[in-house]
C-alpha positions in Angstrom: -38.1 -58.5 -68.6 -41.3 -57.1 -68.0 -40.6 -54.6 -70.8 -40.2 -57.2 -73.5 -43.6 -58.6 -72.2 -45.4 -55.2 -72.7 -43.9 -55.1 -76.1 -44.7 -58.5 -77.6 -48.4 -57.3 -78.8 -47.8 -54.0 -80.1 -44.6 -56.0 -82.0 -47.0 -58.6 -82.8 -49.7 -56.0 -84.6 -46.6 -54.8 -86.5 -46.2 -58.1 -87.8 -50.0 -58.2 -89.0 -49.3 -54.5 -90.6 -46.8 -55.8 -92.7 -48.1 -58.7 -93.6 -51.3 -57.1 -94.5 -49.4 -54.8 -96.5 -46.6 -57.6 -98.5 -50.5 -59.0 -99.7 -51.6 -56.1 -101.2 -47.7 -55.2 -102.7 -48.0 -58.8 -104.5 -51.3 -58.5 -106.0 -49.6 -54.8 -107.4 -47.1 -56.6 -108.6 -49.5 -58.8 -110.4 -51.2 -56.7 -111.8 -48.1 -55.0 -113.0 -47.1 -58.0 -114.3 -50.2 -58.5 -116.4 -50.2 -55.1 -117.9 -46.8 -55.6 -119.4 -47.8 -58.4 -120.7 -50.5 -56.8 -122.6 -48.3 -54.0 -123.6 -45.7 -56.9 -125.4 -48.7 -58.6 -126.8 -49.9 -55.5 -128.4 -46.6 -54.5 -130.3 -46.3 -57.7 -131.2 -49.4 -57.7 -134.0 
């Protein structure tokens, strides 16, 4: 049991690590989003 307790933070920063990181994928994918848009936009004229 007292292996689980010794684990809990470093599992814990993992958590903050990916979260962290599934923010910055999202705004990508924004941004992603929003250039294709332009793309269409601009073959449409």
């Amino acid at each position: 049991m007292e292996v689980i307790g010794l684990l809990a933070p470093i599992a814990f920063v993992f958590a903050l690590a990916a979260l962290a990181q599934i923010g910055a994928l999202k705004k990508e994918v924004i941004g992603l989003k929003n250039e294709i848009e332009l793309l269409k936009n601009g073959e449409d004229e």
